[in-house]
C-alpha positions in Angstrom: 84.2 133.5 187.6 84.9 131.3 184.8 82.1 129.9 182.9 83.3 128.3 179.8 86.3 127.2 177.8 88.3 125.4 174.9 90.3 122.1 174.9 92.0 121.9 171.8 94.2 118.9 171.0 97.0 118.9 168.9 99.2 115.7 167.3 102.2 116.9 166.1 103.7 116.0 162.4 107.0 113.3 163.0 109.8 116.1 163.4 107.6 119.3 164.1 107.5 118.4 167.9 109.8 121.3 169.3 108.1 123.6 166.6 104.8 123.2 168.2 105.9 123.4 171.5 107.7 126.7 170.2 104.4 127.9 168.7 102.8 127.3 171.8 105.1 129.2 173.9 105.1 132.4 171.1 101.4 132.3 171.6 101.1 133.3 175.0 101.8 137.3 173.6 98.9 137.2 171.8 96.5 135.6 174.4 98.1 138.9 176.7 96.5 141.2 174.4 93.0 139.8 175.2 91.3 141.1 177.9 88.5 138.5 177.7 90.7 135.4 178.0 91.0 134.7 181.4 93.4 131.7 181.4 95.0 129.9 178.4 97.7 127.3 179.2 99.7 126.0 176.1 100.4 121.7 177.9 102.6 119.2 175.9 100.3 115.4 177.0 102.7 113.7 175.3 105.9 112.6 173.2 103.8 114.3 170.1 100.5 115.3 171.7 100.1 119.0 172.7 97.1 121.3 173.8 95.4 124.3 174.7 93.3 124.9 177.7 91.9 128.2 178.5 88.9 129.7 180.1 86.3 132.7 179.5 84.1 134.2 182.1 81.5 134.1 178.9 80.3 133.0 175.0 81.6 136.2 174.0 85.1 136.3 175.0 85.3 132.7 173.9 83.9 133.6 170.7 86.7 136.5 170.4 89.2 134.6 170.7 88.2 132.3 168.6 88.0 134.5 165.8 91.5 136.5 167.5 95.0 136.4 166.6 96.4 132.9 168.0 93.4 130.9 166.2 94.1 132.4 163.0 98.3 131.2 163.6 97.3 128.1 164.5 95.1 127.5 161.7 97.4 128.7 159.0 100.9 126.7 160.8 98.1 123.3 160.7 99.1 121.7 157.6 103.2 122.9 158.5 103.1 121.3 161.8 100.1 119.3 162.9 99.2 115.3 161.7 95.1 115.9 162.0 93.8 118.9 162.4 93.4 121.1 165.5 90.3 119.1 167.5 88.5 122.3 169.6 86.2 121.6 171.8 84.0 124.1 173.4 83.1 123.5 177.3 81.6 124.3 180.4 83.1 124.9 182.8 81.2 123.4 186.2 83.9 124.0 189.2 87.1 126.1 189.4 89.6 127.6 192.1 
């Protein structure tokens, strides 16, 4: 069961728009390579406004990916593609299926 997870919101630059979306869909390898994640969904909300959403089944798995291979892409492509900066929110999660 999943416990906990990330929103992250992302506003992309004027232009960079199929470039995030891009990133987003080359970061799904990476989130396959970590056994804790148990789902991460790469969502477009928007013209401009993209996301992350994924869950862990605990702290610890969150915590790994966090310091894992997609978070350190998405911080060093953030001044290249993103207006503000990623916004990451940590949650709880209280109901799934």
């Amino acid at each position: 069961m999943v416990k906990v997870g990330l929103l992250v919101r992302l506003e992309a630059k004027p232009g960079k728009e199929q470039a995030v979306a891009d990133f987003l869909r080359g970061g799904l390898a990476l989130v396959m390579e970590e056994p804790d994640t148990v789902t991460w969904y790469g969502i477009q909300m928007g013209p401009s406004t993209f996301g992350i959403f994924d869950t862990f089944a605990e702290d610890a798995g969150r915590k790994a990916h966090l310091g894992g291979k997609v978070a350190a892409a998405l911080m060093a492509h953030a001044e290249e593609l993103f207006s503000t900066p990623p916004a990451i929110e940590m949650i709880d999660i209280l109901a799934a299926k």
